[in-house]
Phi, psi and omega in degrees: 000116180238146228206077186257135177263138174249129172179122184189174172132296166207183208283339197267325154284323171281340176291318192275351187281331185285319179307302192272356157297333184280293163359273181300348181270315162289003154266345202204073168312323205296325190315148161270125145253130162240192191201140180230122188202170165281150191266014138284356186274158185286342173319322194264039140228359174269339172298307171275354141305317215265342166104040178242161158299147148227149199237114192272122182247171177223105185254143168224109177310161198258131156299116168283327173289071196335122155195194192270330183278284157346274226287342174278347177277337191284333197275322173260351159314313186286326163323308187287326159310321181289286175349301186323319213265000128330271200321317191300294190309330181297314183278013173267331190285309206285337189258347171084015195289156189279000188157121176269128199244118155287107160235045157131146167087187181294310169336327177258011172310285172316309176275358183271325174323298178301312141008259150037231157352292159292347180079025170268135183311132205225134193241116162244170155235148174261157192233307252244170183261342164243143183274142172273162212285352145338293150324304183308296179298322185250016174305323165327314182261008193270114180289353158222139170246110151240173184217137180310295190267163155302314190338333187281314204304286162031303207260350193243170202255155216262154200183172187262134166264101176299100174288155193192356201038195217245126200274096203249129161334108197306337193285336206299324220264337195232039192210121208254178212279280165352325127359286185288315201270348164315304203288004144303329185058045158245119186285179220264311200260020150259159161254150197244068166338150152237082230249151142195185206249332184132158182300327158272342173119167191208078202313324141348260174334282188324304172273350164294314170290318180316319184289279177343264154348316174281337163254021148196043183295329194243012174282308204061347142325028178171162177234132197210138221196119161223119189283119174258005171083180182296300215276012175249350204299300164344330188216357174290336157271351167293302200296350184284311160350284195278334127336325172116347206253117182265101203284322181259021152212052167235078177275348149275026183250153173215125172229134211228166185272328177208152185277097193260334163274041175330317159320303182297302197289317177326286163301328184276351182272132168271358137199153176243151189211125184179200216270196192209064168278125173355294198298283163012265174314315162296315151347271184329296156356291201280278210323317175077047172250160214284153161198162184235135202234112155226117176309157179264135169291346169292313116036166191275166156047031199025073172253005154317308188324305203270341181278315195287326180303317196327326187283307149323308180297353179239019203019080166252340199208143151258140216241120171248119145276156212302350209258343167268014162297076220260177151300107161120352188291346199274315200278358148346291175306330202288308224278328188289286210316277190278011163289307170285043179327343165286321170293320179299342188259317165310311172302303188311325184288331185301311177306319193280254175357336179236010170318124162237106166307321178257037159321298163319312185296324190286328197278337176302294178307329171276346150295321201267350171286323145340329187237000000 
C-alpha cells in the first residue's frame, strides 16, 4: 500500500493530515507514506519530524486583497500553478502511489489534479463548514469528498459525500477533565478559562483578554491561562502592565507566547474563548466545552465565520465578530457565562453533541474503500 498526502500551508491542515497518517501506519507498518508540500511551508519540517518521506513543489496561494505587492505575488502563484503541476507528475511517476489524499489549503491542488489525470485514486478532505476554493474546483474529479461539517454540502454541487469531522490529537481525546486539572494543580471550586489566538497571535483577542484579566486578576475568582502567539508576545505584557495586572501576585493566572500542554488546559477549562479555526472546534467539541468564538476575518472565504455559527446555531458557542470586539464587550460575555453554570454545562453538552470522536477512523475507512 503505498500513499501520497497533499498538504501545507498552516499547521490545521498539516497535523490533521499527519493524524491519519499515523492511523494508517498503525494498521497497515508495511504502508509506504509520503507527503507533497511547499517546500518553505512548515509541512517541510513537520513532516520529516514526524518520520515521512517529503517530497518539496513550489506552489503559492493567490492574494485576495488587491495591492501593488499582491498583484505581484498573483502573478508568480499563477507562474507556479502551471510548474507545479510537472513537478507533481514526477513525483507521483517516482513514487507510484496506490491513492492521493488531499486536506487542504492550496498545496494540494495541483497535485491532486495531476493524480487525477494520471488515473490514479483521488480522496479530499474539507475541514471548514464553507469549502474553500480548492475543494470547489476539484469536488468533481475526486473519487471521495469526505467533509467535517454537514454544513459544506450546501455550498457543493450534489454527489455523495462522506461526513467524517475533523481528525483531533489523540492526547486532546483521552484526557478527562478531572485529569487534566490534577496535572495542573487547579482545584474543583474556580472556574478555568482559556483564551489564545492561534500560534502566531491575534491583537483583537489579545487586548480584549488584557481587559478581561484587568478586571479580575485580583479577585482570585477564576484560573484563567493565555496564549498571546508569536507577534503579540513582545508587548502584551507591558499592556497587562499598564492595566494595573501584576502577574506575579495572580497565581491563577498564566500568561504564556504558546500553550505547549494544550491538551491538559483544554480539557480542564470551562470555557474557552478563541479564533474559530476547523481544528480548533473540533478540539472543543470531543472535549465539550462552552466557548466564545471570535472568528478571523482574514481568512479565505471568511470561513472562520461560517464554521463558529455552526456552533452558535446549536448553542454550543457565542460568536463575537472582531469588528464588534468593542471595549467591555468580551468581559460582559465572560461575566454572563460564568455566572450560570447551568448554561456553561448546556453550552458543553451542545458541543459534545456535535462531536466526531472517531474521526480517524471515518476518514481511515472511506481511504481503505478506495483501495
Amino acid at each position: 500500500m503505498k500513499i501520497i498526502f497533499a498538504c501545507g500551508g498552516t499547521g490545521g491542515h498539516i497535523n490533521p493530515a499527519l493524524a491519519v497518517a499515523g492511523t494508517i501506519k498503525e494498521k497497515h507498518p508495511d504502508a509506504k507514506i509520503a507527503f507533497i508540500g511547499n517546500e518553505k511551508g512548515m509541512e517541510s519540517r513537520l513532516v520529516p519530524a514526524a518520520g515521512y518521506d517529503f517530497y518539496p513543489i513550489h506552489v503559492a496561494g493567490f492574494q485576495r486583497r488587491l495591492s501593488a505587492k499582491n498583484i505581484a505575488r498573483n502573478v508568480s502563484a499563477l507562474g507556479k500553478a502551471v510548474t507545479s503541476g510537472f513537478e507533481a507528475q514526477k513525483i507521483l511517476k517516482k513514487f507510484k502511489p496506490d491513492l492521493v489524499v488531499g486536506m487542504g489549503g492550496y498545496v494540494s491542488g495541483p497535485v491532486l489534479r495531476k493524480a487525477h489525470q494520471m488515473g490514479i485514486k483521488t480522496a479530499t478532505h474539507e475541514q471548514n463548514a464553507f469549502p474553500g476554493v480548492t475543494t470547489k474546483m476539484l469536488v468533481k474529479q475526486m473519487d471521495t469528498v469526505m467533509l467535517a461539517m454537514p454544513a459544506a454540502m450546501k455550498h457543493l454541487p450534489e454527489r455523495h459525500y462522506i461526513i467524517t469531522g475533523n481528525p483531533v490529537r489523540p492526547a486532546i481525546l483521552n484526557i478527562s477533565r478531572q485529569e487534566a486539572r490534577k496535572a495542573l494543580g487547579v482545584d474543583d471550586d474556580h472556574p478555568f478559562i482559556l483564551s489564545f489566538g492561534g500560534s502566531l497571535g491575534a491583537d483583537c483577542i489579545n487586548k480584549a483578554v488584557a481587559d478581561v484579566m484587568a478586571k479580575h486578576w485580583n479577585t482570585g475568582l477564576y484560573y484563567h491561562y493565555h496564549a498571546t502567539g508569536r507577534s503579540s508576545w513582545e508587548w502584551m505584557p507591558e499592556l497587562l502592565r499598564q492595566k494595573g495586572v501584576d502577574l506575579a501576585r495572580a497565581p491563577k493566572l498564566r500568561v504564556t507566547e504558546y500553550i505547549h500542554d494544550m491538551d491538559l488546559c483544554m480539557a480542564a477549562a470551562d470555557l474557552v474563548i478563541s479564533r474559530a479555526g476547523a481544528i480548533t472546534l473540533s478540539e472543543i467539541e470531543v472535549q465539550g466545552k462552552a466557548a466564545i468564538l471570535i472568528p478571523s476575518p482574514y481568512v479565505a472565504e471568511n470561513h472562520q465565520y461560517h464554521n463558529a455559527m455552526t456552533l452558535q446555531n446549536r448553542g454550543a458557542a457565542i460568536v463575537i465578530e472582531e469588528k464588534n470586539l468593542t471595549d467591555g464587550v468580551l468581559w460582559e460575555q465572560v461575566q454572563q457565562l460564568l455566572r450560570d453554570p447551568n448554561r456553561l454545562a448546556q453550552m458543553g453538552k451542545a458541543a459534545k453533541d456535535g462531536a466526531y470522536a472517531d474521526a480517524n477512523e471515518r476518514i481511515y475507512s472511506a481511504l481503505m474503500k478506495l483501495l
